[in-house]
MARBA-135944 format. One record per residue (C-alpha): residue in three letters; x, y, z. Coordinates in pm, whole numbers, plus 50000, padded with zeros to 5 digits. Layout:
! residues N
ALAXYZ;...
This chain:
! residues 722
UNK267435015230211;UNK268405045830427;UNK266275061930662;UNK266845102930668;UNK266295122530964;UNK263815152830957;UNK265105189430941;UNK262525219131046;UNK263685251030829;UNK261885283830933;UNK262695314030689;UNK260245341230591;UNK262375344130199;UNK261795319429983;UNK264755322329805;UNK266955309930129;UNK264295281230199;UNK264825269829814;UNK269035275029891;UNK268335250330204;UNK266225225130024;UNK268655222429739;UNK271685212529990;UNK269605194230213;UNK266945175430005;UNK268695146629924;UNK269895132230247;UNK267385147930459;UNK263125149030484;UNK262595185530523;UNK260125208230658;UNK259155244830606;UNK257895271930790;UNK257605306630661;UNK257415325331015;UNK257835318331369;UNK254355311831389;UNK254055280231160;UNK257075268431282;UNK255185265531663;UNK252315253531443;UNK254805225131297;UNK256515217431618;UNK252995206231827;UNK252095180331530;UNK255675166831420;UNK258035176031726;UNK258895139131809;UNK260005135931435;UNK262205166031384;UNK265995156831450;UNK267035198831401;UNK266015228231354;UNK267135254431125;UNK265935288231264;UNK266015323231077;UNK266345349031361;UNK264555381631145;UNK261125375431088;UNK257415393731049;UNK255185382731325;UNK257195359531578;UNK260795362731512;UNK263255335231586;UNK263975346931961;UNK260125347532029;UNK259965310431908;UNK263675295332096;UNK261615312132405;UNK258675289032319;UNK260305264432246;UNK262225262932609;UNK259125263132778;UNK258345230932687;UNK260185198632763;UNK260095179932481;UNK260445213232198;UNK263945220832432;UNK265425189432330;UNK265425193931967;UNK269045209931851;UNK268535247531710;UNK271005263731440;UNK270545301531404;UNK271235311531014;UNK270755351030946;UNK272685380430762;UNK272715397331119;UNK276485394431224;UNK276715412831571;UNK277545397231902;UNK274585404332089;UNK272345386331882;UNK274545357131865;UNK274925361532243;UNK271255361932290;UNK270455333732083;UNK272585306732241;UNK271315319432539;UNK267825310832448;UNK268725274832372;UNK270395274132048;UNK273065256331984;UNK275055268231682;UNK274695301031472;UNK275775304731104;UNK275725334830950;UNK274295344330552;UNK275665337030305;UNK276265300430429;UNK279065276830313;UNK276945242230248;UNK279575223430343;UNK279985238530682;UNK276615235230675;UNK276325197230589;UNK278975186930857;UNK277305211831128;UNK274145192331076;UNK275555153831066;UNK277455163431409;UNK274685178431565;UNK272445147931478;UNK274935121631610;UNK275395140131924;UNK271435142331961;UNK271125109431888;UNK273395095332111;UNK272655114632413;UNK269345099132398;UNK271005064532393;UNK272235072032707;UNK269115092132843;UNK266555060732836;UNK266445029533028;UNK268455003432807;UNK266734971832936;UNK262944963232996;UNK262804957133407;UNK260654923633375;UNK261964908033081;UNK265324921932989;UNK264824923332663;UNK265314960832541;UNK262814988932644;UNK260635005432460;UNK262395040832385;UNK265945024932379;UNK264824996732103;UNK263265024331865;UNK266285045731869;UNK268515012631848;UNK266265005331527;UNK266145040631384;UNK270575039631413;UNK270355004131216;UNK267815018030948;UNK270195048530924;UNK273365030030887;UNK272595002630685;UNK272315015530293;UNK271534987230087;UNK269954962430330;UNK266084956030388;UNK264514950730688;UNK260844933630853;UNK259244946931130;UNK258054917331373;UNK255404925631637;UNK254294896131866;UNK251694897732124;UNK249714866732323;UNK246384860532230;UNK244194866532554;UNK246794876632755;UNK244554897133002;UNK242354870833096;UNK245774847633172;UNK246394875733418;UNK242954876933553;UNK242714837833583;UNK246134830133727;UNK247324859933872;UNK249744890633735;UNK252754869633924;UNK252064841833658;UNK250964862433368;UNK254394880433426;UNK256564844033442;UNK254814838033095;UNK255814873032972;UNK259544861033095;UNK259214830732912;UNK257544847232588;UNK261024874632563;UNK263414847732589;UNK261804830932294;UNK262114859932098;UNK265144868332207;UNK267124835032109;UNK265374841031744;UNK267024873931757;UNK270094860631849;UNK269864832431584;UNK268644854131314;UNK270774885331406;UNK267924907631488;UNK267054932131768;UNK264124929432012;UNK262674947732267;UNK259474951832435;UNK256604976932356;UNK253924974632544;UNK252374948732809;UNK252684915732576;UNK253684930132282;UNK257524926432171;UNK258884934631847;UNK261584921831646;UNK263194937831362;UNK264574913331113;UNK267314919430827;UNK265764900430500;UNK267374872730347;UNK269894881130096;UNK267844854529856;UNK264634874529840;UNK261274880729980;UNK260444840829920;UNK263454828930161;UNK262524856730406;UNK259044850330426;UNK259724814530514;UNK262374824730792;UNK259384844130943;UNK257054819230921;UNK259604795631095;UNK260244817831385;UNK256194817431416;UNK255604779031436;UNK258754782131697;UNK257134808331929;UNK253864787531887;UNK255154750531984;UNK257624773732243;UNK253804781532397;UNK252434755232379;UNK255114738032629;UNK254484760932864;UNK252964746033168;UNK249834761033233;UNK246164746233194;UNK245544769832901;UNK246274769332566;UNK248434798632480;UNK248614816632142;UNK250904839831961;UNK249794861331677;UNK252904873631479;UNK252314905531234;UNK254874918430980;UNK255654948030813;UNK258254957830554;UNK259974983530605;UNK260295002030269;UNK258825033030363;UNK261425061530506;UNK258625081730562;UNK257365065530882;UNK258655068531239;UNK259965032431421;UNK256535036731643;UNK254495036231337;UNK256475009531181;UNK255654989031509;UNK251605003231497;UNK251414985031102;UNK252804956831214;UNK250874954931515;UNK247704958931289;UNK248494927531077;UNK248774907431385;UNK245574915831511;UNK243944905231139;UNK244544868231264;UNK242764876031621;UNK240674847231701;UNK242034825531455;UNK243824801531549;UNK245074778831305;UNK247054811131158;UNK249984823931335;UNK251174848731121;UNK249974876530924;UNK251804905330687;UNK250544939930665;UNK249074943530313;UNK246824970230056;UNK243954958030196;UNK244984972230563;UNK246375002430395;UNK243055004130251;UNK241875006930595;UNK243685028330703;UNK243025054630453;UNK239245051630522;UNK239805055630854;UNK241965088130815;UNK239375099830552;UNK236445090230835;UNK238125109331117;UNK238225138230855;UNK234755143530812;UNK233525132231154;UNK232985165831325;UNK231265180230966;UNK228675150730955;UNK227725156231311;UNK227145194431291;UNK225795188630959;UNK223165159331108;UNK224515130430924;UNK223975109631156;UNK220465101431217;UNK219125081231468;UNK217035050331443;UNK214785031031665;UNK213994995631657;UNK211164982031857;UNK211324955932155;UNK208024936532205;UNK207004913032477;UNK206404877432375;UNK203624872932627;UNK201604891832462;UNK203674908332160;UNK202614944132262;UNK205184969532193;UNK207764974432520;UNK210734989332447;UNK213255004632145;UNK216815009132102;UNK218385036031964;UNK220735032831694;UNK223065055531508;UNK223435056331127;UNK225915078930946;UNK223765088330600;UNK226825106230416;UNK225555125630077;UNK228025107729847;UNK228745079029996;UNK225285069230129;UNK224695049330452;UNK228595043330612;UNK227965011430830;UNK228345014631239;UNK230864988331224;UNK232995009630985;UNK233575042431199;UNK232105032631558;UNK235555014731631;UNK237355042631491;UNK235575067631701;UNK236175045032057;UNK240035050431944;UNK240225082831897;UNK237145096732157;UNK234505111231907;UNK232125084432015;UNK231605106132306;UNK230055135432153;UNK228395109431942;UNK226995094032235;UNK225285125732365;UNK224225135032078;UNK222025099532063;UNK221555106432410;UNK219785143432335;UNK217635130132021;UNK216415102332221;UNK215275126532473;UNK213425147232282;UNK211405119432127;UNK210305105532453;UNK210015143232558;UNK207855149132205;UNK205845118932295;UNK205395124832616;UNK204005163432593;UNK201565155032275;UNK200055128732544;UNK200945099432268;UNK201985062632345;UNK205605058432457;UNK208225035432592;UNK211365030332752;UNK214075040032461;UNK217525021432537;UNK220765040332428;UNK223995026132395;UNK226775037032602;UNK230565032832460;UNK233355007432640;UNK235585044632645;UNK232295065032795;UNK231515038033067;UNK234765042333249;UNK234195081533288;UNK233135087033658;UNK231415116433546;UNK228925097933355;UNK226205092433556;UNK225895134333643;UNK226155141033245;UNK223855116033190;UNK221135122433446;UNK221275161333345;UNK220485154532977;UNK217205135933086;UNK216275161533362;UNK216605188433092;UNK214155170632902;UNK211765171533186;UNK211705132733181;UNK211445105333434;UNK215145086333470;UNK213615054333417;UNK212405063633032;UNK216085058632946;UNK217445025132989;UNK221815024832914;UNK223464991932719;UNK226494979332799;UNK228614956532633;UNK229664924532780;UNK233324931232666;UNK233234964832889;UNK233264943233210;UNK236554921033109;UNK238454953533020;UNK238274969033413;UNK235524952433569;UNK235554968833944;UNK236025005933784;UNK232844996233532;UNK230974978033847;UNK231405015834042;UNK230195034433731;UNK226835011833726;UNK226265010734055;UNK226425049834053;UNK223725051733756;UNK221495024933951;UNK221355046234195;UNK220275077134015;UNK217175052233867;UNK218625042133541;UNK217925007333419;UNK220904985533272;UNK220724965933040;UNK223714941632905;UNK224074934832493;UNK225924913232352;UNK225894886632574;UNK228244858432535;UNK228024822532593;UNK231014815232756;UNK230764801133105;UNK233264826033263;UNK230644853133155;UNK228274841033421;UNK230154858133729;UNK229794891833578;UNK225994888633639;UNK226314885333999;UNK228784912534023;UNK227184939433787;UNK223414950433885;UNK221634946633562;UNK217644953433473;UNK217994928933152;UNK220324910632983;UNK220224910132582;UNK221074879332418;UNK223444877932122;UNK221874868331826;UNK223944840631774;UNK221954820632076;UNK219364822231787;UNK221074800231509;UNK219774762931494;UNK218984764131847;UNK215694755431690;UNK216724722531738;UNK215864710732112;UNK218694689632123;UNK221874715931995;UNK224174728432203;UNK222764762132151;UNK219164750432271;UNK220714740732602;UNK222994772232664;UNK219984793732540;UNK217554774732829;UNK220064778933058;UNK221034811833070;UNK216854823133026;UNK216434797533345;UNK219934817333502;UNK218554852033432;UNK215004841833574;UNK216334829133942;UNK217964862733914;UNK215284884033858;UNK216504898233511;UNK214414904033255;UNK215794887532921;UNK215444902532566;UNK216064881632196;UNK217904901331984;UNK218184887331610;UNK214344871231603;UNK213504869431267;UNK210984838431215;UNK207904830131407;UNK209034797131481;UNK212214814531708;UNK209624833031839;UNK207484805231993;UNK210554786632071;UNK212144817632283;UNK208104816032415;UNK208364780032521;UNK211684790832718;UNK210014816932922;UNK212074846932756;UNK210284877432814;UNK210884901232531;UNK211884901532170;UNK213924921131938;UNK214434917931553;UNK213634916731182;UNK210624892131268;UNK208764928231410;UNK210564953931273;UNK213764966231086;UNK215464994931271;UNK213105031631148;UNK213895065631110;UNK212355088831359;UNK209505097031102;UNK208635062531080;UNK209075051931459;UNK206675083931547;UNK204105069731300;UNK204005036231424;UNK204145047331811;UNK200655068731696;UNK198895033831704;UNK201015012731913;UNK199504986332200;UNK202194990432487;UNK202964972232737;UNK204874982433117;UNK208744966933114;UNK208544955233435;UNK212104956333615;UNK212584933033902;UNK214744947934208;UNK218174939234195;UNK219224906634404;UNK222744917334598;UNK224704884934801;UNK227674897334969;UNK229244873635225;UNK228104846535455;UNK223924849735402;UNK221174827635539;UNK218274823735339;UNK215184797335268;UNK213484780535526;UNK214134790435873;UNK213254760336021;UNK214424726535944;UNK217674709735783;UNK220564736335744;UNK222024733735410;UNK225794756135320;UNK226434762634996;UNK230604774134950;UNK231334787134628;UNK233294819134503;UNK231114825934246;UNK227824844034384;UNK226084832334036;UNK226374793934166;UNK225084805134494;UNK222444822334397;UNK221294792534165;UNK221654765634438;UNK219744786034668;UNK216984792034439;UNK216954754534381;UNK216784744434765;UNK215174773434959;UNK211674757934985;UNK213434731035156;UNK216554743735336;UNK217784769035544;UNK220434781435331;UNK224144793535450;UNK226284807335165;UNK229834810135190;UNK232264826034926;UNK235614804235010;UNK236324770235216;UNK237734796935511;UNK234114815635575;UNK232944783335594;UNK234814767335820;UNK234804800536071;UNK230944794536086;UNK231354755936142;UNK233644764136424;UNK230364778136608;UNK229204748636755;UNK225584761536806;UNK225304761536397;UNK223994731936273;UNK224754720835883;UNK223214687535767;UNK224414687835450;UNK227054708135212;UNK227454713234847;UNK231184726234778;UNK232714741234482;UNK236554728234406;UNK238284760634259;UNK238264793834515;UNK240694813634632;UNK241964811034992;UNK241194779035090;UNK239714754834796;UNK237654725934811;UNK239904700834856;UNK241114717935174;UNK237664727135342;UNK237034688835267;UNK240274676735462;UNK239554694835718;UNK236334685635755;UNK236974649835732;UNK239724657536067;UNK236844669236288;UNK234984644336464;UNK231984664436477;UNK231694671636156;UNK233564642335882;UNK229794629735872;UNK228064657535723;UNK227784646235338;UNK229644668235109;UNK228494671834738;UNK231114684434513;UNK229454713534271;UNK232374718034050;UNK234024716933684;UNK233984687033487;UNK237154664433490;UNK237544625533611;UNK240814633833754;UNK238654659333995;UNK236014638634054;UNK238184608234131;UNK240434625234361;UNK237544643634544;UNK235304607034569;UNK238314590134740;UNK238714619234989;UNK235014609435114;UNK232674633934889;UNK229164620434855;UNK228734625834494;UNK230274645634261;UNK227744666734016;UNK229254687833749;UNK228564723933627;UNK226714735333429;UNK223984714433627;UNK220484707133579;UNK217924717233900;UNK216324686033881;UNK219354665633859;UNK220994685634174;UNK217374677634413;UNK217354642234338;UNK221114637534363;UNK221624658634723;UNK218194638034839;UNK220224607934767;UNK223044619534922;UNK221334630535229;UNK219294594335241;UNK222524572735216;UNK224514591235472;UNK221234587035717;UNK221464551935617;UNK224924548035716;UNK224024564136024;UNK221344537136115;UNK223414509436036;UNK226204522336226;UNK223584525636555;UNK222274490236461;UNK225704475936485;UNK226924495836828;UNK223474478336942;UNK224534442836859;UNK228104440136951;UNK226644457837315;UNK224884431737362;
């Protein structure tokens, strides 16, 4: 299979365009232009694709000089080669041409051959300047870069007639969080580690690699000269090796590889889109992880059609109102009085019918449209509260959703806060969801954008809220009104015993000592509904009420609707060392990283405690080395950055003045932890997620034994004084 570079040829006469095509056609793709202006026209959508130009210098319109003058302007339009072809013979427009950039002129009529050889020089020359123009090697992994593996790739494809080739793009599964957990000096050892295990298949299989992009690295493979069968199984041995190569890799955290394959039998595409398909196969398999390995098929292709045919019509259907917005009602359990809607987007097409969200929402985030689309919710839920509002009927807070790409715009909150003061309405009628996945993707840019839109009296609201434990920070870190639970919380957490039951209690009980309000989605059965009751959660959202409504049908409803006030609790900020509880009395320090755990244990104690919080083992000990603060006891997380628990609790243990002070360990579960932190003189060792009950009786305890200790010790001084 041989790849063929692109040719550009711009002639206003057909005839000479047909003469071209018929020399050229068969070794070359080929493009036309008929003037100087379709030529520019060409150049902004295909430049990166076109290996030469062929350039008619006569022309109606924009004649050749007008477009080698354009064309010098830009940086990237300069580098293409240009060969002037016209029946004008004199020296000053040759002159004047290779002046302007070109870099050959032929005149009519042409000799093909000259032609031919003119063309496979110029290429070869273009081509390997750039070899030499690019970075060779990757500067972390030394694998080859990006630009200098594409053209490496594009010279093999070229050169080798007769031999097929598989395009092999590997990423890690997760890798951002690996950087976030353990640092980007670790998460860039593993990325070391990752290209060398590519690279010795390469070497072994006779294939080139280079790196991409962040932890992606692709491989191209020559096939097996048995067939597809033997080829297939050489790729899915080099995926079990990068896999068990992972999972030797000594970190605590399992590390996958997704592997995604593409064949390359289409000379149509560019290397980068080679790499995209491949790239798409591999992230088919996301999440799954007893597949390493998946091959770009009809079914993506499939896809990917729709999607092109999607982005086609996208601007039509919004000027055309395609898209329609829906509302879906939020209710408060207390009393099931209507509190609350969310707006929701549908795309009604008139052949097609209803397109689901999930179909072109993803596809807009990629490619921006899900701005305007944005706005455009933004707008019609405005002028229903706005409708509502000047007809004197019944209305509520409306939520709108706001997209991962939108929240990151620091403009944002001024756009935003415009659109409801146009509308003559009060900030608070429009509450703003956010997506739980928006916070890992740049959580301190995200955390300035909210803050921003707090402060202009918008309430926040987080959807999609996962169950994970590592989630929990992000509460503490992000002011949010209310927190939406995933539906999933829902399913057999009827059961009072399920794992769900106890993640769903705890993260109502969580949201509580924070002062969020906490809303159901998914509640379809009265039986969820008195168990989300039971748990305190304060408002409701599903089928159980009411399916998402047109406007029509929302306004209808609203005519006759019992409301109730969404009441929003003021935001609880804990930055640094804070005292808190009871002022007099026993002094209790809480040191933990997380402000979540903080805020939890304080809740917990207050009534009984003075409470001093400290973020790392370092603030604490700078306030124990005030001897006019008093602590009588201390509850101490294990894992924080600049000085961790097992530190603080050695040092501790050093100072006479303070070694007695019982130390409860608030920490992860593990017996090697707990062991280790039991024999360095820890009181008790209570594991998190905890239970409040179980944390009072255990610190009480705690607290009693050392005081018993204490005694003892005084009884015994006593008797061996006298």
């Amino acid at each position: 299979m041989a790849y063929k570079d692109t040719i550009l040829i711009v002639d206003d006469q057909k005839i000479n365009r047909v003469m071209l095509s018929d020399v050229l056609e068969q070794d070359y793709m080929l493009l036309f232009a008929e003037d100087g202006k379709q030529a520019i026209e060409i150049l902004e959508n295909n430049a990166s694709e076109i290996s030469v130009m062929i350039l008619d210098i006569i022309m109606p319109k924009v004649d050749g000089f007008e477009v080698l003058k354009r064309m010098q302007l830009s940086s990237v339009y300069s580098k293409i080669p240009v060969i002037v072809i016209t029946t004008q013979t004199s020296y000053e427009n040759e002159v004047k041409a290779l002046k302007l950039g070109a870099v050959d002129f032929i005149t009519k009529p042409f000799s093909p051959d000259v032609l031919t050889y003119k063309l496979q020089n110029l290429i070869r020359y273009k081509n390997t300047t750039n070899m030499f123009s690019v970075v060779k090697e990757d500067f972390l992994t030394g694998v080859f870069s990006k630009d200098y593996f594409y053209q490496l790739v594009n010279e093999q494809l070229l050169l080798s007639e007769g031999q097929s080739y598989d395009m092999l793009v590997a990423d890690i599964e997760n890798f951002k969080l690996i950087n976030d957990s353990f640092g980007v000096e670790e998460g860039d050892k593993l990325l070391q580690y990752f290209a060398n295990v590519i690279r010795e298949c390469a070497r072994r299989y006779h294939g080139i690699v280079g790196r991409i992009g962040g932890d992606h690295f692709a491989l191209l493979l020559p096939c097996h000269e048995s067939g597809r069968e033997k080829t297939e199984k050489l790729e899915h041995d080099i995926a079990d090796e990068i896999t068990a190569s992972l999972m030797a890799y000594p970190l605590k955290f399992r590390i996958y590889a997704k592997l995604g394959v593409y064949q390359c039998n289409n000379t149509m595409l560019t290397i980068s889109q080679i790499c995209d398909r491949a790239m798409l196969a591999a992230q088919e398999i996301k999440g799954n992880y007893n597949v390493n390995i998946s091959y770009y098929d009809d079914a993506i292709r499939q896809r990917l059609l729709l999607e092109q045919e999607i982005e086609g019509e996208m601007k039509t259907a919004l000027e055309t109102g395609q898209f329609q917005v829906f509302f879906q009602p939020k209710f408060s359990i207390k009393d099931e009085k209507h509190a609350g809607a969310e707006a929701l987007v549908r795309w009604i097409h008139p052949e097609k019918g209803i397109i689901p969200p999930g179909q072109f929402v993803p596809i807009f985030e990629r490619n921006g449209f899900i701005s305007e689309l944005d706005l455009y919710v933004m707008r019609q839920t405005c002028d229903f509260i706005a409708n509502q509002k000047r007809n004197h009927l019944p209305y509520v807070p409306i939520s709108v959703n706001v997209s991962r790409r939108d929240i990151y715009n620091e403009s944002l909150p001024q756009v935003l806060s415009k659109i409801v003061e146009s509308y003559q309405l009060d900030i608070s009628d429009i509450h703003l969801e956010i997506t739980e996945t928006s916070y890992t993707e740049n959580s301190q840019q995200l955390i300035g954008v909210i803050t921003k839109l707090k402060q202009l009296g918008f309430v926040i609201e987080m959807d999609d809220f996962g169950s994970g434990y590592s989630s929990l920070n992000m509460l503490s870190e992000l002011p949010i009104d209310v927190l939406k639970l995933d539906m999933r919380f829902l399913q057999n957490s009827l059961n009072a015993y399920s794992q769900n039951s106890s993640i769903l209690s705890f993260i109502i009980s969580l949201a509580k000592w924070m002062n969020i309000s906490v809303v159901a989605e998914g509640v379809e059965t009265k039986s969820q509904l008195e168990y989300l009751r039971n748990l305190n959660c304060d408002y409701a959202q599903g089928y159980y009420f009411a399916k998402p409504m047109p406007r029509d049908e929302y306004y209808a409803m609203m005519e006759h609707a019992q409301v109730t006030k969404v009441e929003i609790e003021d935001d609880l900020s804990k930055q640094g060392i804070r005292i808190t509880g009871v002022q007099e009395g026993e002094v209790m320090m809480i040191v933990d990283d997380m402000k979540i755990n903080r805020i939890m244990l304080s809740n917990i104690f207050q009534d009984t405690f003075k409470i001093v919080e400290c973020s790392n083992g370092q603030e604490a000990l700078d306030y124990l080395s005030d001897s006019s603060h008093r602590v009588d006891v201390i509850l101490l997380d294990l894992l924080m950055p600049l000085m961790d628990g097992y530190e603080t609790m050695r040092l501790l243990k050093l100072d006479p003045n303070r070694k007695q002070i019982p130390i409860i360990i608030v920490s992860q579960p593990g017996e090697s932890n707990e062991i280790k932190a039991l024999k360095m003189g820890a009181s008790d060792y209570i594991t998190k997620p905890f239970n409040a009950l179980v944390v009072r009786k255990r610190v009480s305890n705690a607290i009693a034994e050392q005081r018993f200790r204490k005694m003892i010790s005084y009884v015994n001084k006593d008797f061996y004084k006298d």
